[in-house]
N, C-alpha and C positions, 0 to 999 in steps of 0.2 A: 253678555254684559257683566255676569260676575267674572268671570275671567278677567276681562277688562280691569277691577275694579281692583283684582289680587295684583295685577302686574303694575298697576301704578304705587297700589302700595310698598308693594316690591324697592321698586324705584326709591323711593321715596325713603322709607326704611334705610336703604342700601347708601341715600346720599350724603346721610348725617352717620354714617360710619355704623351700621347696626346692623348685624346679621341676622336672616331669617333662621340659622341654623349655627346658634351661638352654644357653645358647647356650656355643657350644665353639669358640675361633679358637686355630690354632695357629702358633708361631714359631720359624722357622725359624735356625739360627744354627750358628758355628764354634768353639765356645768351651768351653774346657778347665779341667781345674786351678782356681785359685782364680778368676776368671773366672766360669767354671760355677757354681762353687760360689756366688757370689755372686748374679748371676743369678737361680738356682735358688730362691736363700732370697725371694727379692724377689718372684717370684713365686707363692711360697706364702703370702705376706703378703696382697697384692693377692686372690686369690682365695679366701684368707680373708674378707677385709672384702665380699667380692659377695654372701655368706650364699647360695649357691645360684643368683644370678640373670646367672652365666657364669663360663668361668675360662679362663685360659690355659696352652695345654697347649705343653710346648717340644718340637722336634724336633732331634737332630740330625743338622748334612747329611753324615754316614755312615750315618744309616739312613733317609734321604731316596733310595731309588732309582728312585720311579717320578715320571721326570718331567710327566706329566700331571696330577698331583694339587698343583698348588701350595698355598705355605701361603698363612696371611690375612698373615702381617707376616712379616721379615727382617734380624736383624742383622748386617749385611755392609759393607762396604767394594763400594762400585759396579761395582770391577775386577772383582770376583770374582762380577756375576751370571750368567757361563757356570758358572763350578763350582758356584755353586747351585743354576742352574736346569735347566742343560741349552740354555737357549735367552735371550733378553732378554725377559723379561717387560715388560706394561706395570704403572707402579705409578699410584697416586693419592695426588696431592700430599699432605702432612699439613694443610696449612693447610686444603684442600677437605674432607679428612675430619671434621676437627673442627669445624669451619663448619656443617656440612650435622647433624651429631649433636647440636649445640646444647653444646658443650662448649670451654671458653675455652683459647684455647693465648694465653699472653701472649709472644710471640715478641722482642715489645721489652725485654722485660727481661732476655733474653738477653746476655751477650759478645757484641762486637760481632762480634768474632773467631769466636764460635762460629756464631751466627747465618748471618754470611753465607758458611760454610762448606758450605753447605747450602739458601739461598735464593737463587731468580732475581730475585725484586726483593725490596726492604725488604720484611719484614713475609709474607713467601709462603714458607716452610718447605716445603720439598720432602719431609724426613726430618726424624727426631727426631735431631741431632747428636750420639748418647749414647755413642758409643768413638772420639773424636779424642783426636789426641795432637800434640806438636809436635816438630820433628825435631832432636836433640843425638849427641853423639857419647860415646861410654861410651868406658873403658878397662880394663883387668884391671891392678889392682894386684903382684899377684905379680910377673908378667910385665914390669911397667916395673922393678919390683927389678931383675929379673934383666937387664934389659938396660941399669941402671946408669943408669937414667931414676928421674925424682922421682916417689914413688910417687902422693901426693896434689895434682899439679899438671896441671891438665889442659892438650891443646894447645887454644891460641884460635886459629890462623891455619892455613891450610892448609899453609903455609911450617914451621910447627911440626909439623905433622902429618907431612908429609913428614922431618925430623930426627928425628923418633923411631921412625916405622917403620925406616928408616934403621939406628939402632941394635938397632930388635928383629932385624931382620934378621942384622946380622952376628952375633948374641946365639943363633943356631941357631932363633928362632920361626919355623916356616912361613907361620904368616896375621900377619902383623906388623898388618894393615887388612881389613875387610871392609864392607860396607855392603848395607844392606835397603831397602826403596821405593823404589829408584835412580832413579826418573824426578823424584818428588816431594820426595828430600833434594837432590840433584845437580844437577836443571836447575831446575825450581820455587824450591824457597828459595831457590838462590843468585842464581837471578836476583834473587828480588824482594832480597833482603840484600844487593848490588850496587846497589838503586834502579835498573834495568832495567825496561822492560815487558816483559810478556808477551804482550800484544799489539801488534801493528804495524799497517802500514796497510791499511786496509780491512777493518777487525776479524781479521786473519788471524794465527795461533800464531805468533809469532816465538822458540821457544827454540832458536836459532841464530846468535846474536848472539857478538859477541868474545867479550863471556865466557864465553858456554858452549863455543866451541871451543877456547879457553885451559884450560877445567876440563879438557873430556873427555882434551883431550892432553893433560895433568898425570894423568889417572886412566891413560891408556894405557901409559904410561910409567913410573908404579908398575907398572903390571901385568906389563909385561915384564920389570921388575928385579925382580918377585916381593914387592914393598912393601903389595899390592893383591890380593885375591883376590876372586873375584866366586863368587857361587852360585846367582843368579837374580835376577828383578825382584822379585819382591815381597819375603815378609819368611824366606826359605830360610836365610838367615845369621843367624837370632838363634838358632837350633840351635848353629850352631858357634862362637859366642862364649861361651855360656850353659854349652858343655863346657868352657871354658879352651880351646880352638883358637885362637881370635884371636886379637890384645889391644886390638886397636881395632875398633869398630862406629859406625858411622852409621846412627842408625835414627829407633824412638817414643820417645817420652819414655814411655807407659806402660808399657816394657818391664820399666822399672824393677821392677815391683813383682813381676817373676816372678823376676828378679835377688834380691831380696830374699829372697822365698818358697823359694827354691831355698837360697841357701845356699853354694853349692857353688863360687862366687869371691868375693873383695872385687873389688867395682867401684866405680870414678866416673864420675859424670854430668857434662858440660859444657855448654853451647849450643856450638849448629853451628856449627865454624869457617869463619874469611870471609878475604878478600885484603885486605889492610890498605894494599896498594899501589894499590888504585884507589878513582879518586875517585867520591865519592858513599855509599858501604858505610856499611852501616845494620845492624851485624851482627846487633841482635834485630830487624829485618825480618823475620821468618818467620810461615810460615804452616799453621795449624795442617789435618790430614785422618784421616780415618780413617773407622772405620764408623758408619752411620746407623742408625735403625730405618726402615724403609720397608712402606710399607703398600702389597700386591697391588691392582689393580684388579680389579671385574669382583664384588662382595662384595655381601653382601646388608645393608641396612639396619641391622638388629638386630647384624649382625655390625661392621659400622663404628662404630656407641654402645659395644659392650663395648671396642674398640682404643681408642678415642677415652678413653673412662675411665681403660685402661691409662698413655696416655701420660699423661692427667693425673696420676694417680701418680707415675710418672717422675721426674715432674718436682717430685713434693714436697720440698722442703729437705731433711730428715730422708733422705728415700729417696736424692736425691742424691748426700750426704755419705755415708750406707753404701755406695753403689756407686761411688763415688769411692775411697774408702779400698778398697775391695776388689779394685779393678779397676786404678787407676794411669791412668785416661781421666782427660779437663780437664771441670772442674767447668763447667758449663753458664750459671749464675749466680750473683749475688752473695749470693743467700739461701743458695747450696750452699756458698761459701766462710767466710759466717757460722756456718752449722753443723758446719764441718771445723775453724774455729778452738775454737769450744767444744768440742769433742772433744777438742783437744788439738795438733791438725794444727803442725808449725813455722812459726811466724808469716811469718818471711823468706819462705820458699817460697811461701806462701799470698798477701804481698806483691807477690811479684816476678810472679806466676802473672795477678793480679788487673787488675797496670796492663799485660801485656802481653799479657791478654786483650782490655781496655777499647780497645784504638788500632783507629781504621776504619781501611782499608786506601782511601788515594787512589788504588791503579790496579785497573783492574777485572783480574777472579784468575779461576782455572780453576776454575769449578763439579764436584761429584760429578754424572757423568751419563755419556750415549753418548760425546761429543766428548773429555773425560777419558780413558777406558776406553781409546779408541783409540789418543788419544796414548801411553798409557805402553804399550801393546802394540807399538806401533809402533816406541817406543825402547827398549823388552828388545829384539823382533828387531835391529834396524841393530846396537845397542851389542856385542851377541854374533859380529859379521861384525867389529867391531872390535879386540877382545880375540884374534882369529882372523889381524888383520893382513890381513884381504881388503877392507876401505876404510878411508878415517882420520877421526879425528872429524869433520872437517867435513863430509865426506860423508855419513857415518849420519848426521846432523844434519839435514841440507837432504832428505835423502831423507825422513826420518819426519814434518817440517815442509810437505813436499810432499803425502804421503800422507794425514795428518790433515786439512790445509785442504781439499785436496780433495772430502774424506767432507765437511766443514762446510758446504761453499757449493752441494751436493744437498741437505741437510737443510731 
């Protein structure tokens, strides 16, 4: 009789289009607040439209604690696959996954900007680029009131930045300056906004060059006058801007939209200040990072068609533009920018977003991967011996440049 009761169910199940053995990948991820919430919606769409024939389940990595059990996909910034994992996972390329599933990733149609954020050569998508941002410098309005600063004027030069902390200072602010992804606003853009390489010779990391040890001692030197406060490498200081502690950040440009959602300051947005004194400065030279979707290796067949399908969703114009707007990450494509203007998106923004997405980068840039990872681990530790006054910029510099190349020419 039970048997009976399985096979009709069976039936039954199988007539309104729904599998007994509906494939189930799950995604792993860091994401809060509107973020989540966005996310979330997007996924309930998506698995909607599969009518049964898989879906995706989200995890997140606070209730991720056994690390043996990986997920199928991951959205993360590469820095952070020790806090995800536990360990370095191996992943599988995007471009292999979708290739091998029969499922078209048009990668050329991507920003260039976005694109090679994320691929080893033209056209080979490592990750799906879906939470980059590009790095600017926000300010708390109140706060330049108070310290007798223009409230909607943002600084454009470092030398400016420098004159208003300055004043927030004597104004009684504690964190007059703060900054997040310090290795990727600090040494990364400025190089490339300098017209710097970042590489030298024999393909080896050069962010060690005059102007990064011109930056750090200008950062160092805030930091002892109390102009500069630090709270870690990654993004520990959009906390305490986000309170009104700060009144300056360097960070994401997606920050914004939690700035927004919150409430709880007026803020302004700038592009990252540059040295207007040296030649060559290229001050929208920057370059955009943040997190990918990344696909675990090691998956089974059936399970890489349901991801693969996933990303193509993703990547729908329409889906896009909702997760753009919800999220405050860079629109991916120019489909996604067409559907953010019909929406209503600010023209100017969507403009200036569009052509400063579009420019290829002539010098080769630091890929998401191991070699990354290590770099910016390597300069939170020196940068923290600095702020300590137990070596000086240029020595944490050549030390973390040493360290990194090192690991690169075992690889």
């Amino acid at each position: 009789m039970a048997k009976m009761r399985k096979a009709v169910l069976a039936v039954f199940l199988l007539s309104f289009g729904i599998s007994l053995h509906a494939q189930e990948v799950t995604l792993r991820h860091a994401l809060s607040a509107r973020n989540l919430d966005t996310l979330s919606t997007l996924v309930v769409r998506f698995n909607a439209a599969q009518k049964g024939k898989g879906k995706v389940v989200l995890q997140d990595i606070k209730s991720a604690n056994d690390g043996r059990h990986l997920p199928h996909m991951a959205l993360l910034d590469s820095d952070d696959s020790i806090t995800f994992f536990g360990t370095l996972p191996r992943f599988k390329p995007l471009y292999q996954a979708m290739k091998e599933s029969g499922v078209p990733l048009d990668a050329a149609g991507m920003y260039p900007q976005i694109a090679e954020a994320m691929s080893e050569k033209p056209g080979q998508l490592q990750a799906l680029p879906l939470g980059l941002s590009l790095p600017v410098i926000y300010w708390n309005k109140e706060l330049f009131r108070k310290a007798g600063l223009a409230p909607d004027t943002a600084p454009r030069t470092w030398h400016e930045v420098q004159t208003a902390a300055g004043a927030l200072n004597d104004a009684g602010i504690a964190c007059p300056l703060t900054s997040s992804r310090f290795s990727w606003v600090h040494l990364e853009n400025v190089t490339t906004q300098q017209g710097q390489p970042i590489f030298g010779q024999s393909n080896r990391v050069a962010l060690n060059g005059l102007i990064n040890v011109k930056h750090m001692a200008m950062l160092a030197s805030w930091y002892r006058s109390s102009y500069f406060r630090y709270y870690g490498a990654r993004s520990e200081a959009d906390a305490r801007f986000l309170s009104g502690e700060c009144a300056m950040l360097t960070g994401e440009s997606s920050l914004y939209a939690d700035i927004y959602a919150a409430g709880r300051i007026k803020a302004g947005v700038g592009s990252l200040p540059y040295y207007e004194d040296e030649y060559g400065v290229t001050p929208g030279n920057v370059v955009p990072d943040g997190a990918g979707l990344w696909i675990l290796a090691g998956k089974s067949k059936e399970e890489y068609k349901l991801m693969a399908r996933f990303v193509a969703f993703l990547m729908q114009p329409e889906v896009q533009r909702d997760w753009v707007k919800g999220t405050g990450y860079l629109p991916m494509t120019a489909q996604a920018i067409a559907a953010l203007r019909e929406s209503g998106a600010p023209p100017a923004v969507l403009d200036a977003a569009a052509r400063r997405l579009s420019i290829r980068s002539d010098k080769p840039r630091l890929k998401s991967g191991a070699l990354l990872t290590r770099l910016r681990d390597n300069i939170g530790e020196q940068i923290e011996l600095v702020w300590r006054d137990k070596i000086s910029a240029k020595q944490a510099l050549d030390v973390a440049m040493q360290r990194v190349n090192a690991i690169a020419i075992k690889q």
